[in-house]
C-alpha positions as CSV (number, residue, x, y, z in Angstrom):
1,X,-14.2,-2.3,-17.3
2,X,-11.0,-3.7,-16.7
3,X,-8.8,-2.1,-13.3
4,X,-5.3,-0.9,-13.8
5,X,-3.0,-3.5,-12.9
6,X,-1.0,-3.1,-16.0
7,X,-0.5,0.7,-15.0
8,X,0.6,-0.2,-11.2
9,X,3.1,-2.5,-13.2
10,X,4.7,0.2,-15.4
11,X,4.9,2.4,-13.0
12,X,7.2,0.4,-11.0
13,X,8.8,-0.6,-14.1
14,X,9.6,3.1,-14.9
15,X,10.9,4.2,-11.1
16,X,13.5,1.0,-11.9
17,X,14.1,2.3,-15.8
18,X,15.2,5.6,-13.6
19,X,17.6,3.6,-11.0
20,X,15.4,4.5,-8.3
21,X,12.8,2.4,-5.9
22,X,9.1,3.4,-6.5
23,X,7.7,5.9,-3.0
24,X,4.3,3.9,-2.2
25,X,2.2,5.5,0.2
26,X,-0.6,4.5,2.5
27,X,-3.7,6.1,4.1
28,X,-6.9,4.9,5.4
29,X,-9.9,6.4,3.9
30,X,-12.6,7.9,5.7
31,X,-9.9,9.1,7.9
32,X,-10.2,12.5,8.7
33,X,-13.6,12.1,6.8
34,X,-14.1,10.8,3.4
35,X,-13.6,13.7,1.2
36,X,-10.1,14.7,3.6
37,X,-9.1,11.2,2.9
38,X,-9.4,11.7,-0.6
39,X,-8.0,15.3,-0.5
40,X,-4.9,13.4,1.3
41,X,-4.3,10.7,-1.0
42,X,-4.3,13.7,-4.2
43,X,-1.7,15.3,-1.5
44,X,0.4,12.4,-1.1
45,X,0.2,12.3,-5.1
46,X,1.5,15.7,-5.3
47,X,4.4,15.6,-3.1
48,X,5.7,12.9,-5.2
49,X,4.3,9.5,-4.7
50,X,4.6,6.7,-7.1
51,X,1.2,4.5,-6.0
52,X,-1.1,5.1,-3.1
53,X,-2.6,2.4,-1.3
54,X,-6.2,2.9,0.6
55,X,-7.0,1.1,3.8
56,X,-9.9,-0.3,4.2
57,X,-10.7,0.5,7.8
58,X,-11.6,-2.2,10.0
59,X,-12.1,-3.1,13.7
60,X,-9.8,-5.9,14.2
61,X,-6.7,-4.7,12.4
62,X,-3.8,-7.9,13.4
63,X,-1.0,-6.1,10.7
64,X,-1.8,-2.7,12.0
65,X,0.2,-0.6,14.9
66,X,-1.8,1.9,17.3
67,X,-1.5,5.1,14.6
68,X,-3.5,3.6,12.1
69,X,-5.2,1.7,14.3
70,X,-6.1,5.3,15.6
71,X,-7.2,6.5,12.3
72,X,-9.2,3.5,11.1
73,X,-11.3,4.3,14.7
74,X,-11.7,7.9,13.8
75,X,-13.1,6.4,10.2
76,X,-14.9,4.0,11.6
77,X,-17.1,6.4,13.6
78,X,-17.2,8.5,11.1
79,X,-19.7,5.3,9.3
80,X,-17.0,4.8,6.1
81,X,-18.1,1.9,4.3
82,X,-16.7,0.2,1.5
83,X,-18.6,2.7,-1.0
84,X,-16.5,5.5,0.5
85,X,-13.4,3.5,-0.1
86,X,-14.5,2.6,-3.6
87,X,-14.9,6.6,-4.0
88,X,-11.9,7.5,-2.6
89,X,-10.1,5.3,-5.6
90,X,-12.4,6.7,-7.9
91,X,-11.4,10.2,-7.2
92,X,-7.8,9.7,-6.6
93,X,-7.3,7.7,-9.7
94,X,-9.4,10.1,-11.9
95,X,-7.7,13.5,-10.6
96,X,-3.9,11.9,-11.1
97,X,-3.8,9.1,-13.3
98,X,-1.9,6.9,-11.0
99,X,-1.8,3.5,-9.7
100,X,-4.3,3.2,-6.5
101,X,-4.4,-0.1,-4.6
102,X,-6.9,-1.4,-1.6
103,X,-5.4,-2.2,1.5
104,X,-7.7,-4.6,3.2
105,X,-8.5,-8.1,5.7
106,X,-10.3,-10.7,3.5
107,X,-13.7,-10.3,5.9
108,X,-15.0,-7.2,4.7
109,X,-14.4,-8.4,1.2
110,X,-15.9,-11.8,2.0
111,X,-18.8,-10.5,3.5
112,X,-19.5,-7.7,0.7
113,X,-18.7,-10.4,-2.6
114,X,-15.8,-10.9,-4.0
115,X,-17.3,-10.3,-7.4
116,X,-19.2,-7.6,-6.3
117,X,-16.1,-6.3,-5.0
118,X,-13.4,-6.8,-8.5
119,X,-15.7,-5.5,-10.3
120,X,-17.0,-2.4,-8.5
121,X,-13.3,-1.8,-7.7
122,X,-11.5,-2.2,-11.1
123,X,-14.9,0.0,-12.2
124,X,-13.3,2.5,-9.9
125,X,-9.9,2.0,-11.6
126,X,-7.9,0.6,-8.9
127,X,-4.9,-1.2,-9.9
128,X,-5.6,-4.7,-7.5
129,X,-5.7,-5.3,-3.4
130,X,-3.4,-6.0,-0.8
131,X,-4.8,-8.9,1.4
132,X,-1.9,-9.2,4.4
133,X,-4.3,-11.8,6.0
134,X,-5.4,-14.3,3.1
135,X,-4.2,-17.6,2.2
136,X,-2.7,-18.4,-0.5
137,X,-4.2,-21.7,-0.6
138,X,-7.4,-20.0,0.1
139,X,-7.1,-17.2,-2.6
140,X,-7.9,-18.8,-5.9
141,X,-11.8,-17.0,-5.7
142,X,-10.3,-13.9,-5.4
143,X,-7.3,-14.7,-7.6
144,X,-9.9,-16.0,-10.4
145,X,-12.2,-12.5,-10.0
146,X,-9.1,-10.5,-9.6
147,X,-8.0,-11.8,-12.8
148,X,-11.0,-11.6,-14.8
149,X,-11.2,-7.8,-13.7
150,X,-8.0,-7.0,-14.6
151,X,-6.9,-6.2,-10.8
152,X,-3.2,-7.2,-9.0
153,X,-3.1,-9.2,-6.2
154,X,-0.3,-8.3,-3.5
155,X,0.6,-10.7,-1.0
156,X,2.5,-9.9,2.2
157,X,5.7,-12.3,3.0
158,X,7.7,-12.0,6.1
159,X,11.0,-12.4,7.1
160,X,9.7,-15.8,9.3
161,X,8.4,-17.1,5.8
162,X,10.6,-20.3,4.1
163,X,12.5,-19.9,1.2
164,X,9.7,-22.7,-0.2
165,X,6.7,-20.8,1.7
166,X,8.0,-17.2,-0.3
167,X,7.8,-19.5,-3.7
168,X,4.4,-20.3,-3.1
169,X,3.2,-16.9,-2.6
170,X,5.4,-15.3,-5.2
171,X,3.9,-17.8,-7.6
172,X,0.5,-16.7,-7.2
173,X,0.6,-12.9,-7.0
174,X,0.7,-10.2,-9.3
175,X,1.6,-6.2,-9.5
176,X,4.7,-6.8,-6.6
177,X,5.4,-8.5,-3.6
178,X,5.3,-6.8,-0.1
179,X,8.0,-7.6,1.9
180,X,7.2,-6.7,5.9
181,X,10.6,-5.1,7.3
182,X,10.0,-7.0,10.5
183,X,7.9,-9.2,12.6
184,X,5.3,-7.0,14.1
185,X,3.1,-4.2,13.1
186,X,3.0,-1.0,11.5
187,X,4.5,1.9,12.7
188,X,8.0,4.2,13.0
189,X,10.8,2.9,13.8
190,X,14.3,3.9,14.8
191,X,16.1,1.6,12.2
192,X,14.1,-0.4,9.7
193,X,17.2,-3.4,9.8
194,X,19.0,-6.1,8.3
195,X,16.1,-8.2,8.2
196,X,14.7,-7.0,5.4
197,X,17.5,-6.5,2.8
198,X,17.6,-10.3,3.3
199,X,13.9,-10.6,3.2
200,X,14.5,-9.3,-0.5
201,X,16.9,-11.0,-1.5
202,X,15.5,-14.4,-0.9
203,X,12.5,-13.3,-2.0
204,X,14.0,-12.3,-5.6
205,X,15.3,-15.4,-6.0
206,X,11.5,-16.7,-6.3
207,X,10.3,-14.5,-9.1
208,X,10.4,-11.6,-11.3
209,X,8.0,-9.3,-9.8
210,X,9.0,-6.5,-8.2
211,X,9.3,-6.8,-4.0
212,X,8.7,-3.4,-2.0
213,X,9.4,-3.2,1.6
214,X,7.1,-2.0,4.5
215,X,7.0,-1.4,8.0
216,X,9.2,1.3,9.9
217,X,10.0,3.7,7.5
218,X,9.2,7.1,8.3
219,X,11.9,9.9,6.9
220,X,14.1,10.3,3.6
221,X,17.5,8.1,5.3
222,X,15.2,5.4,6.0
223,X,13.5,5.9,2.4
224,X,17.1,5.9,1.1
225,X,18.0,2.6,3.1
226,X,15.7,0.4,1.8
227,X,15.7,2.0,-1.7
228,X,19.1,0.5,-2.3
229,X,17.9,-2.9,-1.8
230,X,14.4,-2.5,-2.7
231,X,12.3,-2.2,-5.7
232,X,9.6,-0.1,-3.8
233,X,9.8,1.8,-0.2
234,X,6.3,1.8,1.6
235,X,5.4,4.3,4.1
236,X,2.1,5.0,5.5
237,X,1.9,5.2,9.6
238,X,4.1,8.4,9.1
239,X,1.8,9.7,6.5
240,X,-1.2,9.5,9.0
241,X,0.8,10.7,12.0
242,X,1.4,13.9,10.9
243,X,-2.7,14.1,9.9
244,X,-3.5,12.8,13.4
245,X,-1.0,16.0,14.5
246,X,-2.2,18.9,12.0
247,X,-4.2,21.1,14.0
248,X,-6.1,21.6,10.7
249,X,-6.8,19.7,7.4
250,X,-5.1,22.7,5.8
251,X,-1.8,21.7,7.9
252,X,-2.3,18.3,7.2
253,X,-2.4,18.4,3.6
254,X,0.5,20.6,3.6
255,X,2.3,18.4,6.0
256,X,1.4,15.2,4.0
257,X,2.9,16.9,0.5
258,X,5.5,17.7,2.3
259,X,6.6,14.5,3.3
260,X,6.1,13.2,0.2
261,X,8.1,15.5,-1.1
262,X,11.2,14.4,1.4
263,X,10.5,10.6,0.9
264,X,10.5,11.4,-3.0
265,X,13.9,12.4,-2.5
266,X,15.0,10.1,-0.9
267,X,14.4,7.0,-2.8
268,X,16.5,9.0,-5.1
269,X,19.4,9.4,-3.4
270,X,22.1,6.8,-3.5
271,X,23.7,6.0,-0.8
């Protein structure tokens, strides 16, 4: 079975064939357990997301601030493992049709297969991976698997990165380019900066795929910001701060649509 690359690329294509920049979301699964994470990520559909991306919890997060950081723990206890992950594609993708991606470090993957992995993944119908830790010099086994399966492969440039460093990268992946706001981790931020408009804008001048900015967004002016110089607006520590503040799953569904719903707007909205 192939996975859905071709459907995370449409998508995107669409949100820009509507003058607007695609709302990609994040959450861990297994976080609050595996069927809430997969009750979230539907959620997150519902309020208006474009493409959910599923972390793949893991106990040495380097990209990763202290709120997902503080979900991938709870996961983690819980005993997730990569099956529950695979599931919570699975289920999303079957109940909403839309683009899910893996967010993951290359050692779990390593360590499971990579051909084990692209297959039982684009099996699941996920649209391709996000690997903010690989190589691109060390990414043609996945890139070859990835390929065969039908699956995009995202990698993450930053604003440090060369204008000959962001060539190499952008020559290699597929589905879009994630473009870190800022040199650091994940997490909510008071302004999500200048950095990263230019971050885009050299970044478009390697290639034709679409580049979607992450890190530090967290409300619908921020959403709005980057949307105007952005193909895609990523968002996921707020998403999982207000699960970690729901004083039920009930509230934190609710919470999550809801937020969807604003961000939604936003990346609407001209400015």
């Amino acid at each position: 079975m192939s996975g859905n690359v071709t459907l995370l690329s449409d998508t995107l294509a669409k949100a820009k064939a509507e003058d607007r920049a695609a709302l990609i979301a994040y959450l861990p699964a297994g976080f609050p357990t595996v069927d809430g994470g997969i009750e979230a990520v539907k959620a997150v559909f519902d309020g208006g997301a474009d493409v959910v991306e599923v972390g793949l919890p893991h106990s040495d997060p380097v990209l990763d601030g202290p709120v997902i950081q503080t979900a991938d723990d709870i996961a983690l206890k819980g005993g997730v493992k990569i099956a529950d992950v695979l599931r919570t594609v699975r289920e999303a993708h079957a109940a909403t049709g839309k683009p899910v991606l893996v967010m993951t470090y290359w050692n779990p993957i390593d360590r499971y297969g990579v051909e084990r992995f692209t297959a039982e993944l684009a099996e699941a119908g996920g649209a391709g991976c996000i690997l903010p830790d690989l190589p691109v010099q060390e990414s043609a086994l996945w890139r070859e698997h990835a390929d065969k399966h039908g699956l995009g492969t995202v990698f993450v440039v930053a604003p440090s990165s060369k204008d000959e460093r962001l060539a190499q990268i952008t020559a290699v992946g597929s589905g879009f380019v994630y473009a870190a706001s800022l040199m650091g981790v994940t997490g909510t931020r008071a302004s999500v900066g200048a950095q990263a408009e230019d971050l885009v804008r050299r970044t478009r001048a390697t290639t034709g795929l679409p580049v979607c900015v992450g890190l530090g967004v967290s409300n619908a002016e921020q959403a709005q910001e980057v949307a105007a110089f952005s193909d895609g607006v990523i968002v996921g520590s707020a998403f999982v701060q207000r699960l970690l503040d729901a004083p039920d799953h009930a509230s934190g569904l609710a919470a999550v649509r809801a937020l969807a719903g604003e961000l939604a707007q936003g990346v609407r909205r001209t400015p």
